[in-house]
C-alpha positions as CSV (number, residue, x, y, z in Angstrom):
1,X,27.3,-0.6,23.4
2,X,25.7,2.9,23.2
3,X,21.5,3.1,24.6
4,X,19.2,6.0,23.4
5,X,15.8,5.9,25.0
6,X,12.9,8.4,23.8
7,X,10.4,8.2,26.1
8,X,7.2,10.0,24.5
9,X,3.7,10.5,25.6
10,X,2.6,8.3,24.1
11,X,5.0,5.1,23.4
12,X,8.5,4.3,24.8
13,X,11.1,3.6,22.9
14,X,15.2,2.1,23.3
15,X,17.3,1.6,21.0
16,X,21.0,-0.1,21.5
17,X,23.6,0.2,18.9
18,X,27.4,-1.4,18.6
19,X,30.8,0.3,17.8
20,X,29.9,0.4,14.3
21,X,26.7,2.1,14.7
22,X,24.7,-1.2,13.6
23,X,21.6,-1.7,15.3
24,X,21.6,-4.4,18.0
25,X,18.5,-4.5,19.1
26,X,15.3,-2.2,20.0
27,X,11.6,-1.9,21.6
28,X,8.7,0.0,21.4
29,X,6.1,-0.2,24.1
30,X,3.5,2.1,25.4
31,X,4.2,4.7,28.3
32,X,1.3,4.3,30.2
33,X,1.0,6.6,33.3
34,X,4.5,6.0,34.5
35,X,6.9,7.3,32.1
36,X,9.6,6.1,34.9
37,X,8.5,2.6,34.8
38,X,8.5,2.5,30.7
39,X,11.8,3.8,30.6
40,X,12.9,1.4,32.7
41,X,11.0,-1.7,31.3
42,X,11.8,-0.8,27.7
43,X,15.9,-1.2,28.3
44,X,15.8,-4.5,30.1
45,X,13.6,-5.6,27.3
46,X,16.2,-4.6,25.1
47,X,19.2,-5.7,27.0
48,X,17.4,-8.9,27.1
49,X,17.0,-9.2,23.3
50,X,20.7,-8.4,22.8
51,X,22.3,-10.9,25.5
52,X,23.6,-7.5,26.9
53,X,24.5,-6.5,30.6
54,X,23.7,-3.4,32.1
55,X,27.8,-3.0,32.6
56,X,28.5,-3.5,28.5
57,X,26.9,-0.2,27.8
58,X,29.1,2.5,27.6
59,X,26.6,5.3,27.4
60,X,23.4,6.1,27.4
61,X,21.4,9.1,26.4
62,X,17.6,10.0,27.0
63,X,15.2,11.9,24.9
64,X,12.0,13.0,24.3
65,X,8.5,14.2,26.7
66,X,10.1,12.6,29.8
67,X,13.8,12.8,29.3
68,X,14.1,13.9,32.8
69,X,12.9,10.6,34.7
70,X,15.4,8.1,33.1
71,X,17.2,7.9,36.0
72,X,19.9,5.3,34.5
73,X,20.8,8.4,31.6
74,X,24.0,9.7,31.5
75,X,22.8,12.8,30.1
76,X,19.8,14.1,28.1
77,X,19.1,15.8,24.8
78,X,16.6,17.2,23.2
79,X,14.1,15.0,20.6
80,X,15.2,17.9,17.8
81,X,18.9,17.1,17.7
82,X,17.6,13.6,17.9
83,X,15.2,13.2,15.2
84,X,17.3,15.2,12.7
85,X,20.7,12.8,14.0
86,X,18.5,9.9,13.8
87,X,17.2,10.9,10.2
88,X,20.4,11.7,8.4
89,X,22.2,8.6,9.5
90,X,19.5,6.4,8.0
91,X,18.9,9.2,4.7
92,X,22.2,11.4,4.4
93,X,20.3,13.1,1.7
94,X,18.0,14.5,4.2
95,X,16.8,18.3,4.7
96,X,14.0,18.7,6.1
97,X,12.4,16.3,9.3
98,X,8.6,16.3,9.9
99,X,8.1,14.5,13.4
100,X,4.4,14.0,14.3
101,X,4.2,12.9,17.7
102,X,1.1,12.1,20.4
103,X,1.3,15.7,22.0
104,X,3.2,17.8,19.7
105,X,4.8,17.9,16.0
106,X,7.6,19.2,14.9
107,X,9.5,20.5,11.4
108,X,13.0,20.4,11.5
109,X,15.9,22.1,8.8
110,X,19.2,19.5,8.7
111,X,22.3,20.2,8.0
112,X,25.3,18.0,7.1
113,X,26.1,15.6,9.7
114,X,22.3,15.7,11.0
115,X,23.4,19.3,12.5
116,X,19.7,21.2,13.9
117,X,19.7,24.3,11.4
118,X,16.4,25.2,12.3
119,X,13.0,23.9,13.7
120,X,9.5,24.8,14.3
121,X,7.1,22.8,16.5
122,X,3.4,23.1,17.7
123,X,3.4,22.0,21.3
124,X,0.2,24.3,22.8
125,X,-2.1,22.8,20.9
126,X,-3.3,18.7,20.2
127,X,-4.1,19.4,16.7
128,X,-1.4,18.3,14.0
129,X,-0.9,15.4,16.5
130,X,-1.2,11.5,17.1
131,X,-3.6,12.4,20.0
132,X,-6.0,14.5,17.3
133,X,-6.3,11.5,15.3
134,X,-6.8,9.4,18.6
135,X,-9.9,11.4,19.4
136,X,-11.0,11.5,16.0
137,X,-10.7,7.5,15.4
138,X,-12.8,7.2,19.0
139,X,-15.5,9.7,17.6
140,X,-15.9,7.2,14.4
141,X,-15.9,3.9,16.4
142,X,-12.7,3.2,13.8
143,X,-9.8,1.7,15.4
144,X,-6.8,4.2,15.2
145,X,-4.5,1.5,13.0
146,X,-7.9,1.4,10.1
147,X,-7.8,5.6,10.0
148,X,-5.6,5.4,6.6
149,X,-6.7,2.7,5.1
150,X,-10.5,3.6,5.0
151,X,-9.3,7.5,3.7
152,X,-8.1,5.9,0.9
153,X,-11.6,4.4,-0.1
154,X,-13.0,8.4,-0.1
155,X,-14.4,9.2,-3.0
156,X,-15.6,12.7,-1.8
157,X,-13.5,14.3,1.1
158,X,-15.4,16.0,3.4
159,X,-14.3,19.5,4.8
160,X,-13.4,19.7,8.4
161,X,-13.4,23.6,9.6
162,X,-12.5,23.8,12.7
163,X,-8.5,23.8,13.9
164,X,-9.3,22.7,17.5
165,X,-9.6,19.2,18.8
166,X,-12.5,19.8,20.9
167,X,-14.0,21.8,18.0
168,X,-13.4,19.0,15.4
169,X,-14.2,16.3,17.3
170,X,-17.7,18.1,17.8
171,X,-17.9,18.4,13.5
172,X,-17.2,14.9,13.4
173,X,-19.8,13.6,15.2
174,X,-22.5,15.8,13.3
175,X,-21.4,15.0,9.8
176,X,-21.6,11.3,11.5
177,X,-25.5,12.2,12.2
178,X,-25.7,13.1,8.7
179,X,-25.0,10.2,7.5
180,X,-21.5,10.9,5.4
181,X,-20.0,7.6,4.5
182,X,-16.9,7.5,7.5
183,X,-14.1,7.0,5.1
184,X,-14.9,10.6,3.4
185,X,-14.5,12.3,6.7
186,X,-11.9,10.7,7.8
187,X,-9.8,11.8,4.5
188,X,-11.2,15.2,5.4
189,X,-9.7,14.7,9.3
190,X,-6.4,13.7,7.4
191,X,-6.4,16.8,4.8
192,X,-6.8,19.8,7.7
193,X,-4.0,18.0,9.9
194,X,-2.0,18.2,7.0
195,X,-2.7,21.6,6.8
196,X,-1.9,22.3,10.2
197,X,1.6,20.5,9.4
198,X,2.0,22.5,6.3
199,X,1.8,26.0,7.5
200,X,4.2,24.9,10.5
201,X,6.4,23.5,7.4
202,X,6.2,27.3,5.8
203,X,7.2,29.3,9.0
204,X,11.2,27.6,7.9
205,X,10.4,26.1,4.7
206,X,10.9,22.8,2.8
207,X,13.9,21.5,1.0
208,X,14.2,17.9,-0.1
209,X,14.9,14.7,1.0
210,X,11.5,15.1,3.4
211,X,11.9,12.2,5.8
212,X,8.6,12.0,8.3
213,X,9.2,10.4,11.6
214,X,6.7,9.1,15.1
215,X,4.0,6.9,14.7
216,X,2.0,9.2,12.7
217,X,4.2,8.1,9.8
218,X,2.8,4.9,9.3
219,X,-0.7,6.0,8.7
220,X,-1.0,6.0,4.8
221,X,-3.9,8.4,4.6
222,X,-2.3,11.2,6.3
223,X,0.9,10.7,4.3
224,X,-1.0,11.1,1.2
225,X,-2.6,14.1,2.4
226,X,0.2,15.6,3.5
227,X,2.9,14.9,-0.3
228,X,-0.4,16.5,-1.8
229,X,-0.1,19.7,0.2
230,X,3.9,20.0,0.5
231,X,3.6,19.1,-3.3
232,X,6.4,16.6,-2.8
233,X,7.0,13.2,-1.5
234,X,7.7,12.1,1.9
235,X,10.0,8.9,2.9
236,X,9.0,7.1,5.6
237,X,11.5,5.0,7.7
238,X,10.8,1.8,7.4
239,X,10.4,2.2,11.4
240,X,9.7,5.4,11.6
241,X,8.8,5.8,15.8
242,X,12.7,4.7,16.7
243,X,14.4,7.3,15.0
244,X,14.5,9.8,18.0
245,X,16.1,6.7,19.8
246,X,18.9,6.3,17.4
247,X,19.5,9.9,17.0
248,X,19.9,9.7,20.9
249,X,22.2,6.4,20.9
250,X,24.7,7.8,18.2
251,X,24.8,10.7,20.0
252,X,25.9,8.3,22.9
253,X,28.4,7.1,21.3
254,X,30.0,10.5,20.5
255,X,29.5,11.5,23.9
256,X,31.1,8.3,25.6
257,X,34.4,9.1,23.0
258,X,34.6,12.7,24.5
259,X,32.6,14.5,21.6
């Protein structure tokens, strides 16, 4: 058995795969404040799942924000080499990888074999991220789950200026004191994130397949926004926060057979 454990800022994530690169089992759970202790929990939770011991897996690699604390890892590699590894194996056709994450996003260029060819990502700033939406969804009283749906009731989306969090956040709440109905600001909240994305997309371009990866992915609004502004569509794993944990147990597996 081969382990890959990303273990973001936000959510914790293992994945266990066989021989035959068939998933076994995997978890999601949220960090919390000790990345150490999620790392940990999440891979007895999936060793448990699987009816596997800790002695049947043959490698395991770690990934992601706090790579560095796994302390059962056999090595570490970045979430870039994941996410694009990760990616092709489930969409061979893939070329480009659009990760948005809690803290940071990320645009990633694929090559055959889910080789890195390039990659851009925004890590100084929280906007573009899961944690921009997070603040948005608390300044609208909307639960962070509810942000696409609503967006896709907007009948008028409302323009959001400013490119800081802090700044945004600020808009938000006066267009709230205006009265605007909350589902046409929160398409608007959706359309300049995806705007963000999109001139991080331009710095290496976009080639099809698109494949969008981290829980961002799974909020339909934002997805929406974004195929309108990349003038394409995007495919969405059908899990798409476990791909940087696959990425990271294939890349077990090659390392465990000497590659």
């Amino acid at each position: 058995m081969f382990l890959g454990v990303d273990v973001g800022s936000l959510t914790t994530k293992a994945l266990l795969i066989d021989e035959e690169e068939r998933v076994v089992s995997y978890h999601i759970m949220k960090t919390g404040a000790n990345s150490r202790e999620a790392s940990l929990k999440v891979s007895e939770r999936v060793l448990k799942e699987a009816g596997v011991n800790k002695a049947e897996v043959a490698f395991t690699v770690a990934t992601g924000y706090g790579r560095a604390i796994v302390p059962y890892a056999n090595t570490t590699v970045t979430e870039i080499s994941c996410h694009a590894r990760g990616a092709f194996k489930q969409y061979p056709r893939v070329r480009t990888v659009i990760d948005v994450g809690g803290q940071d996003s990320k645009v990633i260029k694929v090559g055959e074999g889910g080789r890195v060819l390039n990659f851009v990502m925004n890590e100084k700033c929280a906007a573009g991220t899961g944690r921009f939406l997070e603040v948005m969804a608390q300044a609208l009283e909307v639960g962070l789950e509810d942000l696409g749906r609503l967006s896709l009731k907007s009948k008028v989306k409302v323009h959001i200026s400013s490119t800081c969090t802090v700044f945004a956040e600020s808009e938000v709440v006066g267009l709230i004191a205006k009265g605007l109905p909350k589902e046409d600001i929160i398409a608007g909240i959706h359309e300049a994130m995806a705007s963000r994305i999109y001139s991080l997309a331009m710095n290496i371009g976009v080639e099809d397949d698109v494949v969008m990866t981290g829980g961002v992915a799974k909020n339909i609004g934002f997805v929406k926004a974004l195929e309108e502004k990349l003038g394409r569509s995007v495919i969405i794993p059908e899990e798409p926060q476990i791909v940087g944990a696959l990425g990271a147990a294939l890349i077990a597996k090659e390392k465990a057979k000497g590659g």
